[in-house]
Residue frames as a rotation matrix with the C-alpha (Angstrom) as fourth column:
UNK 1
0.140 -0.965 -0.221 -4.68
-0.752 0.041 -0.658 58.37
0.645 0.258 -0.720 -23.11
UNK 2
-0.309 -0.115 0.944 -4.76
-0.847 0.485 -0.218 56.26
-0.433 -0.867 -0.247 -19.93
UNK 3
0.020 -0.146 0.989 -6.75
-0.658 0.743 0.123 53.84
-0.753 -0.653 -0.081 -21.22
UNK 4
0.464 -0.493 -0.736 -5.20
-0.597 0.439 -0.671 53.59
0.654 0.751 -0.091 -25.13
UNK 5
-0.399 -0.916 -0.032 -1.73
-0.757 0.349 -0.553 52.75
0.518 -0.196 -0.833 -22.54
UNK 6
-0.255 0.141 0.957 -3.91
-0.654 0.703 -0.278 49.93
-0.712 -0.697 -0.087 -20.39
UNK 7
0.773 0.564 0.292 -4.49
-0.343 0.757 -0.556 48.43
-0.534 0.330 0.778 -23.48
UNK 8
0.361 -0.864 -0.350 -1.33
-0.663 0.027 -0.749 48.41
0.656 0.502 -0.563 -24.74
UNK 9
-0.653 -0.484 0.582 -0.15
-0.756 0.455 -0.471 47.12
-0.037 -0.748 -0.663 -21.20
UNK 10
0.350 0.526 0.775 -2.62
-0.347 0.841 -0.414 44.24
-0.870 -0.125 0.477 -21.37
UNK 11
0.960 0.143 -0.241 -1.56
-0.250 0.827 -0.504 43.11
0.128 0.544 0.829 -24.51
UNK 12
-0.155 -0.982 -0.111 2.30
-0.508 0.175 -0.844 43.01
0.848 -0.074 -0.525 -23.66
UNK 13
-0.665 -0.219 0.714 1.13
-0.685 0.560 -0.466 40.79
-0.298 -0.799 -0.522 -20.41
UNK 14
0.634 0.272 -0.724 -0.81
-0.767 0.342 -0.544 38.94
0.099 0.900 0.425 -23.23
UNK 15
0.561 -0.657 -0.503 1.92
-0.429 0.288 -0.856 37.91
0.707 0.696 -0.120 -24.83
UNK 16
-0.145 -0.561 0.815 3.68
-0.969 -0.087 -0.232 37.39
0.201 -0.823 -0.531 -21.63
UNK 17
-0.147 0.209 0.967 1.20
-0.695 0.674 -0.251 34.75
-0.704 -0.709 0.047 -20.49
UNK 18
0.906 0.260 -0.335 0.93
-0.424 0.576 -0.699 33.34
0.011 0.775 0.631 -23.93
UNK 19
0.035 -0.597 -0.802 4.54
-0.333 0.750 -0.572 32.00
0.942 0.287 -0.173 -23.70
UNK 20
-0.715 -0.438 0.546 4.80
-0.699 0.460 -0.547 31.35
-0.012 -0.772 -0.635 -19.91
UNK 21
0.205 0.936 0.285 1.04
-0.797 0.329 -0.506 29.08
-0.568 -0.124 0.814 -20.25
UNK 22
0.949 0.299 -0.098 2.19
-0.215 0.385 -0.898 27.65
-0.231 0.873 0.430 -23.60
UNK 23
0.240 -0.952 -0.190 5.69
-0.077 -0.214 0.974 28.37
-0.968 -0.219 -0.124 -23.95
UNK 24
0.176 0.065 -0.982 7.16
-0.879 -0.438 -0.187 27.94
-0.443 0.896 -0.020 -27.57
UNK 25
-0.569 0.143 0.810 5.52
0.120 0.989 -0.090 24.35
-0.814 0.046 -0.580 -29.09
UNK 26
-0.935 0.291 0.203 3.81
0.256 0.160 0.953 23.26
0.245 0.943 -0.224 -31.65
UNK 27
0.203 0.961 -0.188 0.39
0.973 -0.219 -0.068 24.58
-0.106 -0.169 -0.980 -29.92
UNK 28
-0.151 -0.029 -0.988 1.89
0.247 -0.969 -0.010 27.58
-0.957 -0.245 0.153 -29.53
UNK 29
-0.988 0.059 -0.140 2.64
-0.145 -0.090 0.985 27.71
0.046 0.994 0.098 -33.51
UNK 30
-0.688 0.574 0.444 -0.97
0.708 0.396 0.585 26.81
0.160 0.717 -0.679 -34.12
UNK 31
0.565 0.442 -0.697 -2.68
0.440 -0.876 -0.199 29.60
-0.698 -0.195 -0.689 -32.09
UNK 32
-0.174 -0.487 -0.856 -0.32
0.262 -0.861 0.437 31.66
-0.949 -0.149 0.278 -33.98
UNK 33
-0.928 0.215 0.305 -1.26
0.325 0.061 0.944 30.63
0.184 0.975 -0.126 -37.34
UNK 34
-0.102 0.980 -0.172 -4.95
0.981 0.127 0.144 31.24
0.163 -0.154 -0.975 -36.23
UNK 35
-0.113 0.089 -0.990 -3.83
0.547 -0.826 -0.137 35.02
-0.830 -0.556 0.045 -34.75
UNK 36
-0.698 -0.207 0.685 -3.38
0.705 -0.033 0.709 35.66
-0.124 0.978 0.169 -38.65
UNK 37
-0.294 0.830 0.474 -7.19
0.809 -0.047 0.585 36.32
0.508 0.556 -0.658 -39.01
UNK 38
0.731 0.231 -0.642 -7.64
0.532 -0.782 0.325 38.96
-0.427 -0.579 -0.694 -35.89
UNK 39
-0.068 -0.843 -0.534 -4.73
0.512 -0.489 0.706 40.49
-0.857 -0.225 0.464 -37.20
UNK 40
-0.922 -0.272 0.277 -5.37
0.327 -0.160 0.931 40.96
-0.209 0.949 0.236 -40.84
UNK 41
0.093 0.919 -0.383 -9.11
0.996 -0.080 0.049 41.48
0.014 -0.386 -0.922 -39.48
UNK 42
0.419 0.068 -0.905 -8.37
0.411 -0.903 0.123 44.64
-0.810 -0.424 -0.406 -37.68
UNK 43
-0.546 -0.640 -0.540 -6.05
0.366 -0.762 0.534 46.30
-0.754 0.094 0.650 -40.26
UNK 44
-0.868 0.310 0.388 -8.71
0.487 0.382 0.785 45.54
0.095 0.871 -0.482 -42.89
UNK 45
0.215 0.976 -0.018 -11.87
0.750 -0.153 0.644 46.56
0.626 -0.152 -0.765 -40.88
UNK 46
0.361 -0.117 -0.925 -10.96
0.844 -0.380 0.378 48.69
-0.396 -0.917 -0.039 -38.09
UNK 47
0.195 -0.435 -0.879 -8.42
0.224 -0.853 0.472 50.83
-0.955 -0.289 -0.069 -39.06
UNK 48
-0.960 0.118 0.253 -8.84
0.215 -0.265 0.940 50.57
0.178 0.957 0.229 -43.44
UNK 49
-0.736 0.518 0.436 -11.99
0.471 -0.070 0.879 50.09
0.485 0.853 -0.193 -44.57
UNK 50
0.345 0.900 -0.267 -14.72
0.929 -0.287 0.232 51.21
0.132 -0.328 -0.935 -41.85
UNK 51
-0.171 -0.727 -0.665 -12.24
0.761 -0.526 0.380 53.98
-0.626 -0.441 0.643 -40.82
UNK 52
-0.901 -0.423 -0.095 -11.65
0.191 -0.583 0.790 55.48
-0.389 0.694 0.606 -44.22
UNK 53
-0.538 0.792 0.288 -15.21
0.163 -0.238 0.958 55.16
0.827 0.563 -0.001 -45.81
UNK 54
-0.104 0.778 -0.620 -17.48
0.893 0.348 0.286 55.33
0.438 -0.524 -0.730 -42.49
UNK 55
-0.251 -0.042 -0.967 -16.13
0.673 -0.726 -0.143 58.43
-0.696 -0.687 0.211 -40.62
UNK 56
-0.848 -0.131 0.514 -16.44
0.524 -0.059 0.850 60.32
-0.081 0.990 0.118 -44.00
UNK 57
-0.751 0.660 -0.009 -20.13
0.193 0.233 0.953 59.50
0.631 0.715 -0.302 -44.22
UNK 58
0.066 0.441 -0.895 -21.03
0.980 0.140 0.142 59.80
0.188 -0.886 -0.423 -40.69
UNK 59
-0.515 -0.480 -0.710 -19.34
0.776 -0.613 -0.149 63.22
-0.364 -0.628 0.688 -40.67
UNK 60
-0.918 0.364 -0.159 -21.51
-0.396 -0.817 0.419 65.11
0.022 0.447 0.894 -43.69
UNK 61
-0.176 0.984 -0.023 -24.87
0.173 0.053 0.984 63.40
0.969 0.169 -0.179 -42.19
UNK 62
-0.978 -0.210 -0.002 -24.15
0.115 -0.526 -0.843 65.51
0.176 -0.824 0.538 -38.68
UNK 63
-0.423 0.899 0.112 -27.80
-0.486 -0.121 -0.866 65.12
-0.765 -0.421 0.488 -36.36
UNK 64
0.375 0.689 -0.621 -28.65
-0.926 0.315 -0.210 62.53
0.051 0.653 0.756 -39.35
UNK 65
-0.548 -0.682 0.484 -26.84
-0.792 0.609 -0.038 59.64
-0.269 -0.404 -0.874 -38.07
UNK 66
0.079 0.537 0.840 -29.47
-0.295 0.817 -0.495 57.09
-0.952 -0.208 0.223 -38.29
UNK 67
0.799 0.546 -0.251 -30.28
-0.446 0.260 -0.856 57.36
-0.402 0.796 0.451 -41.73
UNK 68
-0.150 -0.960 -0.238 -26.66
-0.954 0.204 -0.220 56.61
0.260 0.194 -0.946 -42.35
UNK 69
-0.789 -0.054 0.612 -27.09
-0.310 0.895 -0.320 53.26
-0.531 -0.442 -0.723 -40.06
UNK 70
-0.067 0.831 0.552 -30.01
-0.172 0.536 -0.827 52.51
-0.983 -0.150 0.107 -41.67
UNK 71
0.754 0.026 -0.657 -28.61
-0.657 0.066 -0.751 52.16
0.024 0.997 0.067 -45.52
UNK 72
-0.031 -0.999 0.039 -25.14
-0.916 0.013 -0.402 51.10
0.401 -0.048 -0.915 -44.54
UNK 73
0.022 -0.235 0.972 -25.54
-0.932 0.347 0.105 48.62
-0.362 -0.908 -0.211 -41.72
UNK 74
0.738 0.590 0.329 -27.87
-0.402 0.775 -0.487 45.62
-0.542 0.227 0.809 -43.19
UNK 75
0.922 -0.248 -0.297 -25.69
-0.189 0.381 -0.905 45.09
0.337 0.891 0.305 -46.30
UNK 76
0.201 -0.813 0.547 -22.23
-0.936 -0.324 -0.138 45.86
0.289 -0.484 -0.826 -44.33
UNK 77
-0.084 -0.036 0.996 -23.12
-0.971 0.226 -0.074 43.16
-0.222 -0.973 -0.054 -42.05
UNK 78
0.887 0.351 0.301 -24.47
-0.180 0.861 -0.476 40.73
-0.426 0.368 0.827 -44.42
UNK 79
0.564 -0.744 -0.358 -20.82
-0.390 0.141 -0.910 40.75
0.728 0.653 -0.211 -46.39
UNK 80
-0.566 -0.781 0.266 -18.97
-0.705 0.291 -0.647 40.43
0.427 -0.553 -0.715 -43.26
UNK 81
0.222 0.372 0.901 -20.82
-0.780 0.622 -0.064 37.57
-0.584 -0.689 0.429 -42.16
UNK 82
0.962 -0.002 -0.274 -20.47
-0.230 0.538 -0.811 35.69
0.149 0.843 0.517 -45.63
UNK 83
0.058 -0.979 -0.194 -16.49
-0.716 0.095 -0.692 36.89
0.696 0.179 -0.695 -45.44
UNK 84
-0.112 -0.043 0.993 -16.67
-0.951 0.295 -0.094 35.28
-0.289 -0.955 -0.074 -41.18
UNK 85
0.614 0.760 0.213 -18.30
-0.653 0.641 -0.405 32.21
-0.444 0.109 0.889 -42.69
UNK 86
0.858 -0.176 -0.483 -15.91
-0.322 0.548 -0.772 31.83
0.401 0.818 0.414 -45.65
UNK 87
-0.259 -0.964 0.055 -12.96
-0.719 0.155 -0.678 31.93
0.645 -0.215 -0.733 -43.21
UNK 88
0.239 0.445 0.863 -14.69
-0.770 0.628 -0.110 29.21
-0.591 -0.639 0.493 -41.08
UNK 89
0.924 0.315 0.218 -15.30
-0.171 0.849 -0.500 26.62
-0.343 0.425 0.838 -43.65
UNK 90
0.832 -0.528 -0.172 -12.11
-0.070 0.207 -0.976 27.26
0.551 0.824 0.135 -45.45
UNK 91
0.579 -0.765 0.282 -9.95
-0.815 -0.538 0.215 27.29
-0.013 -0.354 -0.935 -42.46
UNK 92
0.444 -0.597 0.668 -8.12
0.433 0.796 0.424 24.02
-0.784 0.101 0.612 -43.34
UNK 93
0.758 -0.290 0.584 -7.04
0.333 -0.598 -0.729 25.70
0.560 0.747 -0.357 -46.77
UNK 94
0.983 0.159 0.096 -6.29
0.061 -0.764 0.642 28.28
0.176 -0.625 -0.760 -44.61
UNK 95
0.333 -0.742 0.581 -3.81
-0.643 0.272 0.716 26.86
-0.689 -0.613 -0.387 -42.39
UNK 96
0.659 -0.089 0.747 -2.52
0.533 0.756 -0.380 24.96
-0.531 0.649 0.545 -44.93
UNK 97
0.610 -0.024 0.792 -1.41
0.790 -0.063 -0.610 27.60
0.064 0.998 -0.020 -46.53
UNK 98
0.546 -0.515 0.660 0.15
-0.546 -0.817 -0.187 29.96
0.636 -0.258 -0.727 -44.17
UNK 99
0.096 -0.781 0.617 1.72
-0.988 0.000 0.154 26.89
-0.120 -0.624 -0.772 -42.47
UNK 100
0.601 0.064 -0.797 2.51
-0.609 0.682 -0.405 23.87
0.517 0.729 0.449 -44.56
UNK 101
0.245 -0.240 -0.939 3.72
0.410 0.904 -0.124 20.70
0.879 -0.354 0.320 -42.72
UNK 102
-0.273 -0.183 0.945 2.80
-0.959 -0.021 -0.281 22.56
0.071 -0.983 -0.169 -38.79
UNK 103
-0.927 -0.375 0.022 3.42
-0.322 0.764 -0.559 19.86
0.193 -0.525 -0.829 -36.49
UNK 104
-0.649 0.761 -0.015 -0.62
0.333 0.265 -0.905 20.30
-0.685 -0.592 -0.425 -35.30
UNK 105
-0.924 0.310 0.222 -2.52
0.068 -0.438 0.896 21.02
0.375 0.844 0.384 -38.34
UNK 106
0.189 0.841 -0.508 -6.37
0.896 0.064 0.439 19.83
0.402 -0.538 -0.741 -36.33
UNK 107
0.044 0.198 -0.979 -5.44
0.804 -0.589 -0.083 22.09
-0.593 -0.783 -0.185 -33.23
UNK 108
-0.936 -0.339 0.096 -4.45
0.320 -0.702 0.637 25.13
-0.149 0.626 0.765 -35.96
UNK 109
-0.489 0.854 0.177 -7.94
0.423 0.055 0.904 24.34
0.763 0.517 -0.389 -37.80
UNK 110
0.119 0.679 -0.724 -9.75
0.885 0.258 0.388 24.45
0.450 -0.687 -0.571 -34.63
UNK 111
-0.143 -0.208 -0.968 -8.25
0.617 -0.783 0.077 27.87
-0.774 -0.586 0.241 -32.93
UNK 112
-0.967 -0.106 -0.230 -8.74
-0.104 -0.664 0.740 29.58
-0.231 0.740 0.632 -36.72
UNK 113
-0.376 0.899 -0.226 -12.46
0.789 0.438 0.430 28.90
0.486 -0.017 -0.874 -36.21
UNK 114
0.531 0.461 -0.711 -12.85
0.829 -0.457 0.322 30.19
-0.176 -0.761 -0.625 -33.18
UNK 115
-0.439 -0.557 -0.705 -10.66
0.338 -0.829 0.445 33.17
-0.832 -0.043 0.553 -34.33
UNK 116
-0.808 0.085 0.583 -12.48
0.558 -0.209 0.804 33.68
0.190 0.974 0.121 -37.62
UNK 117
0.401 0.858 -0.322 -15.58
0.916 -0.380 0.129 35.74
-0.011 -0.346 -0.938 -35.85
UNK 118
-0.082 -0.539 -0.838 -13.56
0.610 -0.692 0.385 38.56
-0.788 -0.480 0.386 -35.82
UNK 119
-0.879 -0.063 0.473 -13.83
0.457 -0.401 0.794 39.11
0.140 0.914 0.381 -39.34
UNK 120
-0.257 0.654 0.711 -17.50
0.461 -0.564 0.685 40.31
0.849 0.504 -0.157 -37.94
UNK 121
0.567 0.412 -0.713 -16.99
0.810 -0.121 0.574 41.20
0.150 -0.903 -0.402 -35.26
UNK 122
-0.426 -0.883 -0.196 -14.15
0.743 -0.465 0.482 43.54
-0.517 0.060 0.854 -35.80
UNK 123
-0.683 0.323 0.655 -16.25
0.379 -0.611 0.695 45.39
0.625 0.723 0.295 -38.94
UNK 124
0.224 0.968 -0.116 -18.60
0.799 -0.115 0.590 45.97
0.558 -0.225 -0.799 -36.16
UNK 125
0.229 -0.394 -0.890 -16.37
0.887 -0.292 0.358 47.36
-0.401 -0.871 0.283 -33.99
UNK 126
-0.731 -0.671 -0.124 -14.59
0.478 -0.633 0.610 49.58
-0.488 0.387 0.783 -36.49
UNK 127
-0.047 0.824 0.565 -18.63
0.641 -0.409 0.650 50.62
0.766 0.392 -0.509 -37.95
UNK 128
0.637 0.282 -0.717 -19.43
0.770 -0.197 0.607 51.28
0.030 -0.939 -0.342 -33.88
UNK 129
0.222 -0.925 -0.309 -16.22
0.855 0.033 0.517 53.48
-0.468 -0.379 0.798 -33.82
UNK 130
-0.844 -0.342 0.413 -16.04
0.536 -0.523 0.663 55.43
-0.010 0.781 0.625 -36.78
UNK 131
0.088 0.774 0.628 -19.80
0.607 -0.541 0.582 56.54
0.790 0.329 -0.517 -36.13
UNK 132
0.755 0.543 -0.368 -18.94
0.623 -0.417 0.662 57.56
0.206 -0.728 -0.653 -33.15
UNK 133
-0.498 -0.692 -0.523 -15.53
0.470 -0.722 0.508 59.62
-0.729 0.007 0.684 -33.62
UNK 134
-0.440 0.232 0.867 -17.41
0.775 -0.389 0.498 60.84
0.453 0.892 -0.009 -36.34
UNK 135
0.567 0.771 0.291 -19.60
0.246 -0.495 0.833 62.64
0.786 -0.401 -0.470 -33.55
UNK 136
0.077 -0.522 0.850 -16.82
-0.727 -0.612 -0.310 63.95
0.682 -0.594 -0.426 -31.42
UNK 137
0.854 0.397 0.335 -17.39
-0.509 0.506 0.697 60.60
0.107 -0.766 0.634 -29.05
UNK 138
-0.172 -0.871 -0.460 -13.08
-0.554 0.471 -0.686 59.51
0.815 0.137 -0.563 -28.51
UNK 139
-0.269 -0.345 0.899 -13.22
-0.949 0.251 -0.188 57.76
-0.161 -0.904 -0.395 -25.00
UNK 140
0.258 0.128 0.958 -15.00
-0.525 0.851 0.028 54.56
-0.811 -0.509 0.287 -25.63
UNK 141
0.987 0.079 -0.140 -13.62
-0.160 0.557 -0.815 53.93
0.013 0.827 0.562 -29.16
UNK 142
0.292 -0.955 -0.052 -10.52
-0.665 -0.164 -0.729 53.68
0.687 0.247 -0.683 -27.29
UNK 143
-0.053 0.090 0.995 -11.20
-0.991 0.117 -0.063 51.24
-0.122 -0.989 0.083 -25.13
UNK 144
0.825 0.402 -0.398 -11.42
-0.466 0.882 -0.075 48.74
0.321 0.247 0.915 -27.62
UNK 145
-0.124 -0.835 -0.536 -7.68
-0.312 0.545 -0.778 47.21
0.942 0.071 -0.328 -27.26
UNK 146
-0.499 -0.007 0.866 -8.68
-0.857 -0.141 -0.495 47.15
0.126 -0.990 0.064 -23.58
UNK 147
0.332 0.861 0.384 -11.72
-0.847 0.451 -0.280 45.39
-0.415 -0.233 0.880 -23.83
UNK 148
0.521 -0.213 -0.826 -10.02
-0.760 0.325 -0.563 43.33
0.389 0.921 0.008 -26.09
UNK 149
-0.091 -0.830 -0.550 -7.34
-0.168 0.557 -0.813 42.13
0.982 0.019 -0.190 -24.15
UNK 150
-0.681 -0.419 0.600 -9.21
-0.727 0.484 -0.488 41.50
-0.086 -0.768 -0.634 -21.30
UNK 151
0.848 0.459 -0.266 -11.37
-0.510 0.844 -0.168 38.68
0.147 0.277 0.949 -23.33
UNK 152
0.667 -0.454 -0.591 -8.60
-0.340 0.520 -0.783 37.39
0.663 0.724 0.193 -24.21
UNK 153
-0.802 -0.534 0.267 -6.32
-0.422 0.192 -0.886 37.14
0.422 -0.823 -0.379 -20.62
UNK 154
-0.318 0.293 0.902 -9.33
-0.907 0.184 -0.379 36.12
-0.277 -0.938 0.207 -18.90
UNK 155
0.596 0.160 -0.787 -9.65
-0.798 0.014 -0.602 33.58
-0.086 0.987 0.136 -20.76
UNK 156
0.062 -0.923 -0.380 -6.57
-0.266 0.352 -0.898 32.37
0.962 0.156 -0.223 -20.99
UNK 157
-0.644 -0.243 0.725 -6.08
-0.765 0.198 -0.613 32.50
0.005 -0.950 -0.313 -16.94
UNK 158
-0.074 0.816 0.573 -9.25
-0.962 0.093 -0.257 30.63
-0.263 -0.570 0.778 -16.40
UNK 159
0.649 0.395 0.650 -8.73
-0.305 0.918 -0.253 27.84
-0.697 -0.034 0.716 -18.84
UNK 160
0.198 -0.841 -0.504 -5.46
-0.972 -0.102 -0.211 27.55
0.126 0.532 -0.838 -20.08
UNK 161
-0.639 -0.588 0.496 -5.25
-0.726 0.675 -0.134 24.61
-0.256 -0.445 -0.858 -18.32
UNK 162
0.042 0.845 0.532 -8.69
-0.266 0.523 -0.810 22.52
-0.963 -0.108 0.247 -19.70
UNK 163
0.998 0.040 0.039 -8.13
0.042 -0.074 -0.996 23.92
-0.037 0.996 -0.076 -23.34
UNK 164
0.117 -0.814 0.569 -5.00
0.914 0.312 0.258 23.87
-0.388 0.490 0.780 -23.44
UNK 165
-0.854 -0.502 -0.137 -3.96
0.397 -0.799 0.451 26.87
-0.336 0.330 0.882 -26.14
UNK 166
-0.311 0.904 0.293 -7.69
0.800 0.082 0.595 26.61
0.514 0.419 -0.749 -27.47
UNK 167
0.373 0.602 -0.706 -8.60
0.827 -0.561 -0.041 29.04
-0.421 -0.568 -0.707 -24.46
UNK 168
-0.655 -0.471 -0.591 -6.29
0.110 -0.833 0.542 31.80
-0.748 0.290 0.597 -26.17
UNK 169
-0.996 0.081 0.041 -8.15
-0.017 -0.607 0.794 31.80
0.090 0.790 0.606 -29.51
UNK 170
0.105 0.926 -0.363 -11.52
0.914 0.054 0.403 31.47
0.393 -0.374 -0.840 -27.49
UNK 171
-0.037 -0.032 -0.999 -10.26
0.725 -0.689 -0.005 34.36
-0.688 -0.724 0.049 -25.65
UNK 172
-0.990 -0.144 0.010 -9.87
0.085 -0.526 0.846 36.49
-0.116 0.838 0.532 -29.20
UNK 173
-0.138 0.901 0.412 -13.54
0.565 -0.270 0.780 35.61
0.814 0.340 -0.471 -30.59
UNK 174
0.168 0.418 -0.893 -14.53
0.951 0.169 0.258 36.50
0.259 -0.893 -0.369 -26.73
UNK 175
-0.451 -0.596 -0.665 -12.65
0.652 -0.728 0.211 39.99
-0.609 -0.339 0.717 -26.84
UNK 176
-0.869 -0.341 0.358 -13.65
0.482 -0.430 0.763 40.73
-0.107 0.836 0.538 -29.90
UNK 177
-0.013 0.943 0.332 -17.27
0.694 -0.230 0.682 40.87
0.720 0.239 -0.652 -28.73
UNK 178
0.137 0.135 -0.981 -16.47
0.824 -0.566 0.037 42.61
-0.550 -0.813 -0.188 -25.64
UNK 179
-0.957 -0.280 0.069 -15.11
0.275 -0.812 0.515 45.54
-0.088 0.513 0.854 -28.34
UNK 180
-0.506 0.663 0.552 -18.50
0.269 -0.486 0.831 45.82
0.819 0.569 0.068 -29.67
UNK 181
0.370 0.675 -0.639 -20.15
0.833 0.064 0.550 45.94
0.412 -0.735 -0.538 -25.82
UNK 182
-0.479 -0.513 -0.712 -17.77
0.624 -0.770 0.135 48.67
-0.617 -0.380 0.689 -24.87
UNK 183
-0.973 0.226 -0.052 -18.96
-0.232 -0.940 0.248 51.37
0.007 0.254 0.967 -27.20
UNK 184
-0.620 0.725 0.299 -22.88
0.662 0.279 0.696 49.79
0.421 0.629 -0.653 -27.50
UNK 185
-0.080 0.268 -0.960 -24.00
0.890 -0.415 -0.190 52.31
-0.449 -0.870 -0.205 -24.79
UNK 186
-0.262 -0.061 -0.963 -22.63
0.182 -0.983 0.012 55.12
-0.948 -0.172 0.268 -26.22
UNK 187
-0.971 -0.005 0.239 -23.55
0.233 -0.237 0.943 54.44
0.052 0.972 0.231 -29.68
UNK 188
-0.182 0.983 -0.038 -27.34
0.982 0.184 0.048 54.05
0.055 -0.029 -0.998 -28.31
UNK 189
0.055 0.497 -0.866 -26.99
0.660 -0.669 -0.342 57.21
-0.749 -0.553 -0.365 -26.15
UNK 190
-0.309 -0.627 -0.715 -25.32
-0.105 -0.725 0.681 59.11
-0.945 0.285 0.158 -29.36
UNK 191
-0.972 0.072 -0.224 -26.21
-0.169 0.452 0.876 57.33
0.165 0.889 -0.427 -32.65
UNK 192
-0.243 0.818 0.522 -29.43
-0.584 0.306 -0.752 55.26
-0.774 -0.487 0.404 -31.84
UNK 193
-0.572 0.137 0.809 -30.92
0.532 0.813 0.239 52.76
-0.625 0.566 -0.538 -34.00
UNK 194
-0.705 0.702 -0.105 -33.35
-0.661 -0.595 0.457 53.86
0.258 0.391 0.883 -36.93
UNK 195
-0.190 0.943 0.272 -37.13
-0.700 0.064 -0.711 53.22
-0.689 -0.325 0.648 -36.54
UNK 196
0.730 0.473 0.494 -36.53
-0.112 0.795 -0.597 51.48
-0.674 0.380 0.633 -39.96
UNK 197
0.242 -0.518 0.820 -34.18
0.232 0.852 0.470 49.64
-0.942 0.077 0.326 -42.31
UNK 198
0.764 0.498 -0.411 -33.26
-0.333 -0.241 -0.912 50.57
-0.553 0.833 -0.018 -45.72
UNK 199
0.078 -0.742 0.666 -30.76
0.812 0.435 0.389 49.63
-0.579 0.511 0.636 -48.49
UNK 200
0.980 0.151 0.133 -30.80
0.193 -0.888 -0.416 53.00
0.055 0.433 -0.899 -50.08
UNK 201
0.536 -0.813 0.228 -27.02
-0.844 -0.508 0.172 54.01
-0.024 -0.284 -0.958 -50.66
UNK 202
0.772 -0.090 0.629 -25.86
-0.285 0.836 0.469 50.33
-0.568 -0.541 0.620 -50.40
UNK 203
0.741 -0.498 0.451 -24.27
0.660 0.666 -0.348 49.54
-0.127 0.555 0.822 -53.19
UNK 204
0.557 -0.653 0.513 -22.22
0.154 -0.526 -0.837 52.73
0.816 0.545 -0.192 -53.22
UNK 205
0.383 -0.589 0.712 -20.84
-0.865 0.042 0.500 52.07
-0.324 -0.807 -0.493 -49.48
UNK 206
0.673 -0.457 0.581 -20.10
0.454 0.876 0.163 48.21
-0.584 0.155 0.797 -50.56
UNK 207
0.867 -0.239 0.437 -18.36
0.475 0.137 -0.869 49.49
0.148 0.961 0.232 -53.65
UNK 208
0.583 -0.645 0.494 -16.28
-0.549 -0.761 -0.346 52.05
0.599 -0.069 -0.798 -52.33
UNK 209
0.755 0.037 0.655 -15.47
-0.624 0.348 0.700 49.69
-0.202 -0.937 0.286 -49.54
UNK 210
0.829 -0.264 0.492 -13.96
0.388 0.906 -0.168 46.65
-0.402 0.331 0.854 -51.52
UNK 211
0.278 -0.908 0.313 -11.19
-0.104 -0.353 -0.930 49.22
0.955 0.226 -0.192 -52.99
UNK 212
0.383 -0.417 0.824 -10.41
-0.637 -0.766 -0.091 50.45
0.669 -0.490 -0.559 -50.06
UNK 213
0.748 -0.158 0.645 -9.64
-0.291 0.795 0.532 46.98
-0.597 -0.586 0.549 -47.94
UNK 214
0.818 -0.560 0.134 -7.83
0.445 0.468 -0.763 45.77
0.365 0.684 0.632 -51.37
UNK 215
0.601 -0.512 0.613 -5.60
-0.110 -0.813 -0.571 49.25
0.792 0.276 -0.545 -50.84
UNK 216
0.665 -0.008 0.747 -5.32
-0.728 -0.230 0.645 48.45
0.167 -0.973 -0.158 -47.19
């Protein structure tokens, strides 16, 4: 509980320093068009799709964990890199489309880059997460919003003033890995890696997935 509420309280002093740094400009509007992707990220990966189909699976292969990582992971990962990718290249489109004639369309482009890792980084998190609440493990899959938000403030503090708003959605990709570093311990000490790789099972985790994000 403590430290769900320190992540909460970091992101509300977030937000804080996002308008007192930035205040409310046409940078500010373009980070925000960029926050889209972490946002629609997390409800998609985190809390829909790994959530609903991972814990599931993780729960009826109890002291079989691996084999679970070792069908699931490879293919998992390879989509969300493709998806991470497609929001890269396309992020003019992008921004284009969720904000027709902003004032900074470049700076927009440029912070929805660096904000578009999330799309794998996030599915990691919310893989990392779900195997491990599957196994009874709650403390460090709460810790992501923490970790999260303190990529993202430190960040910000440190170079708000070089980058300009740029350090905010640097600070996002930058959180988003700290999410996965916060539980990687305990997934080792709990989960572990397999010894080897398979695709066995793949196509019926992808499949089930792709409803379930649509649904989300």
């Amino acid at each position: 509980l403590v430290v769900t509420l320190s992540g909460s309280l970091l992101g509300f002093f977030r937000d804080l320093f996002l308008a007192r740094f930035f205040g409310a400009d046409g940078g500010t509007d373009a980070f925000l068009v960029s926050w889209t992707v972490p946002e629609t990220a997390f409800a998609l990966v985190v809390e829909g799709g790994m959530s609903l189909l991972m814990i599931p699976l993780f729960s009826r292969a109890v002291g079989n964990a691996k084999k679970v990582v070792a069908s699931t992971f490879p293919p998992i990962i390879a989509v969300l890199v493709v998806l991470s990718a497609a929001t890269f290249l396309c992020a003019p489109l992008l921004v284009g489309a969720l904000a027709p004639g902003l004032a900074d369309p470049e700076l927009a482009v440029t912070c929805t880059r660096l904000t578009s890792v999330t799309v794998l980084t996030f599915g990691i998190t919310g893989y990392v997460s779900a195997a491990l609440r599957a196994n009874n493990v709650f403390g460090t899959p709460a810790a992501i919003h923490l970790a999260y938000n303190v990529g993202i403030l430190g960040l910000m503090w440190t170079l708000h003033g070089p980058l300009g708003v740029v350090s905010a959605a640097a600070g996002v990709a930058l959180g988003s890995v700290f999410m996965i570093l916060v539980q990687l311990p305990s997934f080792l000490r709990h989960i572990g890696l397999p010894k080897s790789w398979r695709v066995t099972g793949a196509g019926l985790a992808l499949g089930a997935i792709g409803p379930i994000m649509i649904y989300t």
